[in-house]
VOLUM-114513 format. One record per residue (C-alpha): x, y, z. Coordinates in steps of 0.001 Angstrom, whole numbers, always signed. Layout:
REM VOLUM-114513
<r <X, Y, Z>>
...
This chain:
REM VOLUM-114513
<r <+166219, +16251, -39792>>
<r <+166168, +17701, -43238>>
<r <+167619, +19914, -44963>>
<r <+167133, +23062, -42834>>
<r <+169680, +25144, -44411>>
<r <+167861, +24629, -47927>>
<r <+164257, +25549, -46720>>
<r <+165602, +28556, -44350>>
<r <+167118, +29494, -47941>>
<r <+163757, +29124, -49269>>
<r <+161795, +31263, -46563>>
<r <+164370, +34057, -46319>>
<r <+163563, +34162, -50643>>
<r <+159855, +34069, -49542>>
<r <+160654, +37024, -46936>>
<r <+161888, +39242, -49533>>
<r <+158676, +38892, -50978>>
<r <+156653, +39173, -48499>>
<r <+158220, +40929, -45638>>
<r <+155356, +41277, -43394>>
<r <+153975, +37546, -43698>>
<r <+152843, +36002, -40888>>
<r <+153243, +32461, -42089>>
<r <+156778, +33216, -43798>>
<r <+157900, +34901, -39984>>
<r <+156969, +32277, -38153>>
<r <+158654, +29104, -40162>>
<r <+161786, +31387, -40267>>
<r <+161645, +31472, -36656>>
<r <+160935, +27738, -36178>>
<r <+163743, +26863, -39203>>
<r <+166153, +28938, -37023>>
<r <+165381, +27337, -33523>>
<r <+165718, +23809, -35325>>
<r <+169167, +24952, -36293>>
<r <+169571, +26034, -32450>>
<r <+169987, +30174, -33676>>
<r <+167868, +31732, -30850>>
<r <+169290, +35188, -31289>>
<r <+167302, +35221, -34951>>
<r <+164359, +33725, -33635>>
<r <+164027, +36008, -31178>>
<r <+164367, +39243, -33284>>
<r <+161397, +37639, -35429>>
<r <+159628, +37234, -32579>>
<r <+159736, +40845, -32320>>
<r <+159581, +42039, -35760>>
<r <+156008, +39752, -35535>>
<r <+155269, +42049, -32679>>
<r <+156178, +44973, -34449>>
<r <+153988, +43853, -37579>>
<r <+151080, +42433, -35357>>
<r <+151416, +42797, -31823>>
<r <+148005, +41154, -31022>>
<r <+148652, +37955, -33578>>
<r <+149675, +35035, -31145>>
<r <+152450, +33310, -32984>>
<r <+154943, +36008, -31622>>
<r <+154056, +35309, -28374>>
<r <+154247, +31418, -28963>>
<r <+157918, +31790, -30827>>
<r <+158977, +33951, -27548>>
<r <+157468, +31525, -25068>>
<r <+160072, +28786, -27106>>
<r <+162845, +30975, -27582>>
<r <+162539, +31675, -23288>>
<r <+162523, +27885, -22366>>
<r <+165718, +27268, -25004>>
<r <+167260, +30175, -22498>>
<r <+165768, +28417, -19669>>
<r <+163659, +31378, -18673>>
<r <+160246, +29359, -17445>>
<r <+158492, +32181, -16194>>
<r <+158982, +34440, -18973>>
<r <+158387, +30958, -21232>>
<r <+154898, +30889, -19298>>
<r <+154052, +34391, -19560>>
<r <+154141, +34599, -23087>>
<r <+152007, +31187, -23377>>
<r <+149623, +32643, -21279>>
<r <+149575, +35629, -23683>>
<r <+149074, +33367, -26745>>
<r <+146605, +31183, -24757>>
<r <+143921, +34490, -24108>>
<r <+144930, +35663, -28160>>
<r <+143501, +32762, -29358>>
<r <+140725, +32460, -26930>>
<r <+139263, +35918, -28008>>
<r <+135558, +35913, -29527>>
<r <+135860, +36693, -33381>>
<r <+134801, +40075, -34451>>
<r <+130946, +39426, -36191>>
């Protein structure tokens, strides 16, 4: 299991630093579903929205945070978001 309290201590530090990161958003949001907080994984779920509403880990932490609230539909919806974000052609 770990010591989730120590590296959700260590990513909020690395939040304050950089507020908008991707990376640092979406282990906060995984730390905090390991810990079984859904309420704080799901507002940064939306704060990734907020930041970047077309980058696909918000849509994958929301598809999680729905099946931990037993919302299956919503869960797939948001999988099926993430699913045609990452299937997009690059920009050349």
């Amino acid at each position: 299991a770990g010591d989730l309290d120590g590296a959700l201590a260590s990513v909020k530090e690395a939040g304050r630093r950089f507020p908008r990161s991707i990376v640092v958003l979406s282990t906060a949001a995984d730390l905090h579903l390991r810990k079984g907080d859904v309420a704080s994984a799901r507002k940064i779920a939306s704060q990734l929205k907020g930041f970047e509403p077309d980058h696909p880990s918000a849509a994958l932490i929301e598809a999680e945070v729905a099946v931990r609230e037993k919302k299956f539909e919503t869960a797939a919806a948001s999988l099926s978001s993430a699913n045609a974000r990452l299937n997009q052609p690059a920009l050349a």
